[in-house]
Structures are given as C-alpha cells and as structure tokens.
C-alpha positions in Angstrom: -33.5 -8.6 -15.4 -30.8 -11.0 -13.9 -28.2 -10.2 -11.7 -24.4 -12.1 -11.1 -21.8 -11.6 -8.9 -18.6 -11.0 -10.3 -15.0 -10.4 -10.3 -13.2 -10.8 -6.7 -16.3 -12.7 -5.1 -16.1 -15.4 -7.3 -12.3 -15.8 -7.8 -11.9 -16.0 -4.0 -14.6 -18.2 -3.2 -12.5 -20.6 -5.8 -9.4 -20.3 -4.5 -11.2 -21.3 -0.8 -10.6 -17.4 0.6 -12.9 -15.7 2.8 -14.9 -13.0 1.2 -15.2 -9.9 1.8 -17.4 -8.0 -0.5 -20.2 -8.8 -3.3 -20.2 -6.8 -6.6 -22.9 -7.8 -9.0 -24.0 -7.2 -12.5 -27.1 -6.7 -14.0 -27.9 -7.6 -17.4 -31.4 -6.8 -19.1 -32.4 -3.7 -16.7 -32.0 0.4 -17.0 -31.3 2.5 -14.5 -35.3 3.4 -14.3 -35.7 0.0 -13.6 -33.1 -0.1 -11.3 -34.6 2.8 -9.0 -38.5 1.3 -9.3 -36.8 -2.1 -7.8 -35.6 0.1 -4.5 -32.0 0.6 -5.4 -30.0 3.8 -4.8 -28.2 5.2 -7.6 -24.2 6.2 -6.9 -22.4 5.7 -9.7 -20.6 8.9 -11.2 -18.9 7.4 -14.6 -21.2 4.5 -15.0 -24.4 3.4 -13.8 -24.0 1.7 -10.2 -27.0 0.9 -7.4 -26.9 0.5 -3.7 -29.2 -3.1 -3.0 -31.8 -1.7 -0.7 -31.2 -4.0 2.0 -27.4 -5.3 1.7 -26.2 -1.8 0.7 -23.9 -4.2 -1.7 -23.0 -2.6 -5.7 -25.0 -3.6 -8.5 -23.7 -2.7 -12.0 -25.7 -2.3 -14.9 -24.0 -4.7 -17.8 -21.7 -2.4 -19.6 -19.0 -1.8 -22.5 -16.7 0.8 -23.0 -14.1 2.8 -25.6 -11.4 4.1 -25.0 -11.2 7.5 -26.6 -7.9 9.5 -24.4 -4.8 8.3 -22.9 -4.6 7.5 -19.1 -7.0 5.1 -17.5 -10.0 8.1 -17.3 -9.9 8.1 -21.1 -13.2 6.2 -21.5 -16.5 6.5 -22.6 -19.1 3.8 -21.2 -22.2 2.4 -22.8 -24.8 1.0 -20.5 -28.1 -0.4 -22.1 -30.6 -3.6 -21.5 -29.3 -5.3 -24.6 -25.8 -5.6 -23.0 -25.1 -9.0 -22.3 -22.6 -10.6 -19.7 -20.5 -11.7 -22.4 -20.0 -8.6 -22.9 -19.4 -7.0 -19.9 -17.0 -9.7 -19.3 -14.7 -9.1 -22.1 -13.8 -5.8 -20.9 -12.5 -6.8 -17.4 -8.8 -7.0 -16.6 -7.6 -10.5 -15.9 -8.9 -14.1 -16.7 -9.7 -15.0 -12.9 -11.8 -11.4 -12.3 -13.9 -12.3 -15.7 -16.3 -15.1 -14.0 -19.6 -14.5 -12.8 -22.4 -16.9 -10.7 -25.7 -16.7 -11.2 -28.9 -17.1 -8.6 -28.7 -20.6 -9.6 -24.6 -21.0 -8.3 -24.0 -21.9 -12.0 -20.4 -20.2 -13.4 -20.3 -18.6 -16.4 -16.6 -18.3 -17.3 -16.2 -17.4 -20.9 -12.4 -17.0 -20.8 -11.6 -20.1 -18.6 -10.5 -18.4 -15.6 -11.0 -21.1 -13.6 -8.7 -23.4 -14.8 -6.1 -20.3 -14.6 -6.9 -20.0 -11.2 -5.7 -23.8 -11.2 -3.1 -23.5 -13.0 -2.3 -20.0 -10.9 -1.8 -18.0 -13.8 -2.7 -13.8 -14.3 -3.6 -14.0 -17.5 -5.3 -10.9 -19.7 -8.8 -11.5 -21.4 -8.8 -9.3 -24.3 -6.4 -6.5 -26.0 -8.9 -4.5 -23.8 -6.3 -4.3 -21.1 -4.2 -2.0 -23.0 -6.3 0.5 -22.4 -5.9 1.2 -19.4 -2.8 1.7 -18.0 -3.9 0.9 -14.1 -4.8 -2.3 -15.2 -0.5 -3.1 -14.7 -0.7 -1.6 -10.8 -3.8 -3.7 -10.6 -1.9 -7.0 -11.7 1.0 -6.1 -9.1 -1.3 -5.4 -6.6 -3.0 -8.8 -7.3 0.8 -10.6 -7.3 1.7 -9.3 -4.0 -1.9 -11.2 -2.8 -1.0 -14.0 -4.6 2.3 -14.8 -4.6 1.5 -18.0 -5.9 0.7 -17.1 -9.0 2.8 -15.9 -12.1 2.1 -13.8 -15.2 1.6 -15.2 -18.3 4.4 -14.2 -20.6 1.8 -13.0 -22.9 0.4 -10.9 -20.8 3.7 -9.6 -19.6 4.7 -8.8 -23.0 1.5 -6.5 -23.3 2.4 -4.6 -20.3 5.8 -3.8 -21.1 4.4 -2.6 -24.8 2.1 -0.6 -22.5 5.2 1.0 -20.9 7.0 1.1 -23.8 4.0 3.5 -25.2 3.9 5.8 -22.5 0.2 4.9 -20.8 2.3 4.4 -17.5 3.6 7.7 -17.8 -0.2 9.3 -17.6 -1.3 7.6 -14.8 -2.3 10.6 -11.8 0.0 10.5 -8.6 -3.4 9.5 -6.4 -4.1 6.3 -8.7 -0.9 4.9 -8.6 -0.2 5.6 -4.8 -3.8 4.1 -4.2 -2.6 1.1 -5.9 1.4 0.8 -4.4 -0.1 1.3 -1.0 -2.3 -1.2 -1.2 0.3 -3.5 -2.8 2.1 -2.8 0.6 -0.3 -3.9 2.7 -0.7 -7.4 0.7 1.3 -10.2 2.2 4.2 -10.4 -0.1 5.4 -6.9 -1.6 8.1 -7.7 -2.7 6.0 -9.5 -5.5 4.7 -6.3 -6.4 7.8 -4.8 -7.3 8.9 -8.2 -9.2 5.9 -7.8 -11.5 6.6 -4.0 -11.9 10.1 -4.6 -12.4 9.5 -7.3 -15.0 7.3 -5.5 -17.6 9.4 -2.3 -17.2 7.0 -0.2 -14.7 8.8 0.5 -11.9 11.4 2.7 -13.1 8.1 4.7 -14.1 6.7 4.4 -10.6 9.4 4.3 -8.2 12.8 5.1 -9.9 14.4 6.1 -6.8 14.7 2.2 -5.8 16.2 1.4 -8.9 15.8 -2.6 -9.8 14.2 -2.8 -6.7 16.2 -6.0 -5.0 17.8 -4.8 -2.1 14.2 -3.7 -0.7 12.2 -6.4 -1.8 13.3 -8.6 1.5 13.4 -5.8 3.4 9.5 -4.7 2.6 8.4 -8.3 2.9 9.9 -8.1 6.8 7.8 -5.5 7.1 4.8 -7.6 6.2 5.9 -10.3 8.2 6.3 -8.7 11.2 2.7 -6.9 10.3 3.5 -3.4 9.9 1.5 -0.3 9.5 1.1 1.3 5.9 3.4 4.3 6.8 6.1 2.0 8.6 6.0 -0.4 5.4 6.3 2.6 3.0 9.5 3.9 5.2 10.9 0.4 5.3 10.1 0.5 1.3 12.8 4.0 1.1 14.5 3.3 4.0 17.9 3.0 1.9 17.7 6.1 0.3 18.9 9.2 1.1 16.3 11.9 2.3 16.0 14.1 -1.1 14.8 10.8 -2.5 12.5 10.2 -0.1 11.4 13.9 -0.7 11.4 13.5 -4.4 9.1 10.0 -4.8 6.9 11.2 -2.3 6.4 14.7 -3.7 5.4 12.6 -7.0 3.2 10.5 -5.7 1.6 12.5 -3.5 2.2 10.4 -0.2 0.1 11.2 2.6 1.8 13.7 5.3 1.8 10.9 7.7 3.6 7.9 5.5 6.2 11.0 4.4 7.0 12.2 7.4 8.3 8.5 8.6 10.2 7.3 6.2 12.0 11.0 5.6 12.7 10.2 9.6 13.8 6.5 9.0 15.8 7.6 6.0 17.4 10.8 8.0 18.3 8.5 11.2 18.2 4.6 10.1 22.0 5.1 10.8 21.9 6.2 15.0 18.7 2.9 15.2 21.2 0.7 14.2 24.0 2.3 15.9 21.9 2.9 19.5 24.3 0.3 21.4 27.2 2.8 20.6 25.2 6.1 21.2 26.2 8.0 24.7 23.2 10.0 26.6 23.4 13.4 25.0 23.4 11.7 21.2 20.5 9.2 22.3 18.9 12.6 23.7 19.7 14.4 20.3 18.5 11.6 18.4 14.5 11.9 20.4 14.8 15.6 19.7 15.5 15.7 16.2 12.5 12.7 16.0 10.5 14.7 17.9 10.3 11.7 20.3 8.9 13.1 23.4 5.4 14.9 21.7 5.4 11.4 19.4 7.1 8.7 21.5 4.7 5.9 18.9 5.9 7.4 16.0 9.4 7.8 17.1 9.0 3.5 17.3 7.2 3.2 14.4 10.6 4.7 12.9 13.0 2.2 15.0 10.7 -0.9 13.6 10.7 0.3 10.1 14.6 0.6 10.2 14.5 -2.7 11.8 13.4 -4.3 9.0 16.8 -3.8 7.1 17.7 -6.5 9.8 16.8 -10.4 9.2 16.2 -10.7 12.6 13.4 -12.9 14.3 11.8 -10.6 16.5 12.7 -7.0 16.1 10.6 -6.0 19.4 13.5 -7.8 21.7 16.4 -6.7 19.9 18.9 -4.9 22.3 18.6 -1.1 19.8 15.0 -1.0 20.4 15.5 -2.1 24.5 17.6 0.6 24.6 15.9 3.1 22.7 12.7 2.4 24.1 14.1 2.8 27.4 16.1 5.6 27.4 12.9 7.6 25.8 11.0 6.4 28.6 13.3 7.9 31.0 13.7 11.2 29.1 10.2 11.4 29.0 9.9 11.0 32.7 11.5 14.3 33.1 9.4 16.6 34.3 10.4 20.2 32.6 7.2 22.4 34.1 9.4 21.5 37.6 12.4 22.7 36.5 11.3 25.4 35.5 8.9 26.5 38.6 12.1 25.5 40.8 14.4 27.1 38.8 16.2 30.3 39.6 17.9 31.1 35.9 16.9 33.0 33.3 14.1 31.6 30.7 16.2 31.3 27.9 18.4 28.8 30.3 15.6 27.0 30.9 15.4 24.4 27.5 19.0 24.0 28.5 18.5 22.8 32.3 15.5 20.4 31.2 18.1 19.2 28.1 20.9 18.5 30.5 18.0 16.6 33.0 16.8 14.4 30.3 20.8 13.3 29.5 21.4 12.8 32.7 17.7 10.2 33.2 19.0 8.9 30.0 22.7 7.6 31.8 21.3 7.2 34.7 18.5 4.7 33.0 20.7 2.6 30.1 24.8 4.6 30.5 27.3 5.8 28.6 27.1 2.8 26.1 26.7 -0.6 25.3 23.8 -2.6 26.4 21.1 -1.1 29.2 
C-alpha cells in the first residue's frame, strides 16, 4: 500500500500558496485494508477514509465510466491493481493531475508542472467531457487564478460540451455551489470570462447576458471584500427584480443571498440617489428594506449597490453617511413611548411613530443634500 497527495495540495505548494487541505490516494490497498489500518470509511459514491489521526481524506486509486448524462452519470471501479497512472488520467486539469509521494518525489504524468509555469488550464484526457462540472470547475479555478488562461484546446472542448447539452443537465445546487464559490475567489469577473468564452454562461446566468457591464462591478465587490450574498446582489444588481426572481428561482439561491440582491435590484436607484432623498422618502426607503428589524442587512444592500460605483472607499461616500445616519436616527425613535404616551386611537399609532421617525430623520441629515 502507498499513499500520495494529490490534486490542490500539490499544485499550490508549486505555485508558493499556502495550503489548506491534504487529499491523498492510495494505490495497492482495499477498503478491508483500509479499516484494519484505523481509517474511517465515508465515502458514499467511491471508496474514501478518514486518517485516524489527521482526520485528512484518503482515496482508494480509482477509474471510472461514464454511463448517463450530467456529472452523476458515472460508475467507479476501485481495486488494488489500480495504479496512479490511472487514477490520474481521469482528473480534470493538467495542474490537479500531480501527486507526491512519502519520499517528496512528483509524479506528473501529464506535465502539469510546466503548465503551472507556463500558467496554463489545460485538460488531461477526453475524460473531461464527461462531466459537465468539470467547466464550473475550470471558472472557478480562473477566478483564483487570474493569471492563468485556458488552452484553446481545452476551450474548444468545453464549448463542444455546451454545444451538446451536458451544461444543460447540470442540478441548480451543483452549479450554484460552484458560481458561489467563483464569487468569493479574488477576481470574478474571470469566472464569467471563461463562462462566457466556451459558451456557458448563457446556460448559467442568461439574465446577465455577455456579462461585461458586471464583470467590474463584481470584482469591486471582491476588492472591497464583500460577503457571498452582497457579491451575488452586486453580480444582479442591474437587472430588474423578475430577473433577479427568475435566476435565483433556477439556481436555487439561498433565501439569504435572494433576498439582497432582489432588495439591491428593487432600490439600487434611491442608494444612489440618497443626497436628493427628503425625510419621509429616506423613511420610506428603511421601511420598504425593512431597515429598522435589519439595520446590517439594509447596509449590506447600500455596499452591494455601491459597487456599480468606481469609487475608492465606498464606506466614506456621502449616500452611505447619510443613509447610515439617518437610519440611526429613525431607529432611535422609541415607538413603545409613543404609544404609552399617546392618547389616539391604535390604528393612529404606526402613523404617529412614522411621522416621529421623519421628523429624527430632518432633524438628523434635512430636507436634502449632504448631512
């Protein structure tokens, strides 16, 4: 039995970034031997152990066919004559397919290394057809990388890939597992490039069309450092709120990440207009945000809008002073005390409390123009 690691490990440890996690493979063992050795079995597809101590995945060498469409069409063969070779050949790109023995010694059958030099996402085998999440995966990988540029080979293959519908039977949670990671990466907007280039993204995303106008938008919203659910609303910010509804109704987007950019889309319009805004719209504007139960969320929204702006430092532009402001000082109203010192009738009572929060509102940033 000998064991490598494998895939991101070694490819980052090449390019001189940290890493994070270990995945091995094991080549000569079964799964009995695997379990008399210590190691806890958690694989559902495919054989995979827990290392007793580390808690790191160890994969028994495998190979696979592909037998239906969709990247779950696959049946997996697992055995102690499996070599690494061979278990190599079926990985994705050139730079994932290197392993390191005990020893530190590389084995890199399909001369990833020298694409990492060359910074190149290349494919290793006509194996990558097969499954469609293998182009997400690339994307994903370019907006880590932005460095590095697909081979035109390997480009070419993908948009076949499209062109033959795998895209097409990818499942909502895959792909949104994949764009949202893509998000989080430190240049998006590479993501989309590499989408948009081997014809994927009118798949994915065809509410952003080409995808231009939001690629420097999204990759503000890196810069600045952004959350998942403010990136995603700075990613539909421009569209109108059926769109919003529609992509994220397809994807299946988390309640959270919807309900912000359906906000940002609704009201991008009054952020960038809040200079102009009097007291009872800025008032209006927390109310239909439902600013005073989620004042963080209601900012969340203002710095996702933000990033349509190439501005330096979002947090000191005069819109979010103001806004931030006057929601302080609407929030400061105290309705229980109105109502307790309040003579009118219930129903009035929403309306005395409004007309208290408008008037905190003037009294805290005016009619207009800058606080």
């Amino acid at each position: 039995m000998k064991t490598y690691v494998v895939g991101g490990a070694v490819r980052d440890e090449l390019l001189g970034l940290p890493v994070q996690d270990h995945d091995h493979v094991v080549v000569g063992a079964t799964p009995e031997d695997m379990v008399k050795a210590g190691f806890r079995p958690v694989g559902k597809d495919f054989p995979v152990f827990l290392h007793p101590q580390t808690q790191e995945e160890y994969a028994l060498a495998r190979t696979e066919r592909k037998t239906a469409p969709g990247y779950k069409g696959f049946v997996f063969h697992t055995s102690s004559d499996v070599t690494l070779e061979e278990d190599l050949v079926r990985r994705d790109l050139t730079i994932n397919a290197i392993a390191r023995g005990d020893d530190g010694a590389l084995v890199d059958p399909h001369h990833g290394q020298q694409d990492i030099k060359n910074r190149i996402f290349r494919h290793v085998s006509g194996a990558f057809a097969e499954d469609p999440v293998r182009i997400l995966r690339l994307a994903r990988f370019a907006a880590r990388y932005p460095d590095f540029r697909v081979a035109p080979e390997t480009n070419a293959l993908m948009r076949r890939m499209v062109d033959e519908g795998e895209v097409d039977a990818l499942v909502p949670e895959r792909v949104w597992q994949e764009i949202s990671r893509g998000l989080m990466e430190q240049k998006p907007s590479r993501m989309l490039l590499a989408l948009r280039d081997c014809g994927a993204l009118s798949h994915i995303i065809p509410e952003i069309g080409d995808g231009h106008d939001v690629e420097p938008v999204i990759d503000r919203a890196a810069g600045r450092e952004l959350d998942l659910a403010e990136r995603f609303a700075a990613l539909t910010l421009a569209l109108s709120v059926p769109q919003v509804e529609q992509a994220c109704k397809r994807l299946k987007v988390p309640t959270e990440c919807r309900d912000l950019a359906v906000m940002t889309a609704r009201d991008r319009s009054s952020v960038d207009q809040a200079l102009a805004l009097d007291a009872a719209a800025l008032v209006g504007l927390f109310e239909r945000c439902d600013g005073f139960r989620k004042p963080a969320r209601f900012l969340q929204m203002v710095s996702a809008a933000a990033c349509a702006q190439a501005v330096a430092d979002p947090t000191l532009s005069p819109q979010r002073e103001r806004l931030a402001q006057a929601l302080d000082a609407a929030r400061a109203v105290n309705a229980g005390e109105i109502a307790q010192r309040s003579a009118a009738a219930p129903q009035q009572i929403p309306v005395l409390v409004r007309a208290a929060r408008v008037q905190a509102v003037h009294e805290a940033v005016g009619a207009g123009g800058s606080p």
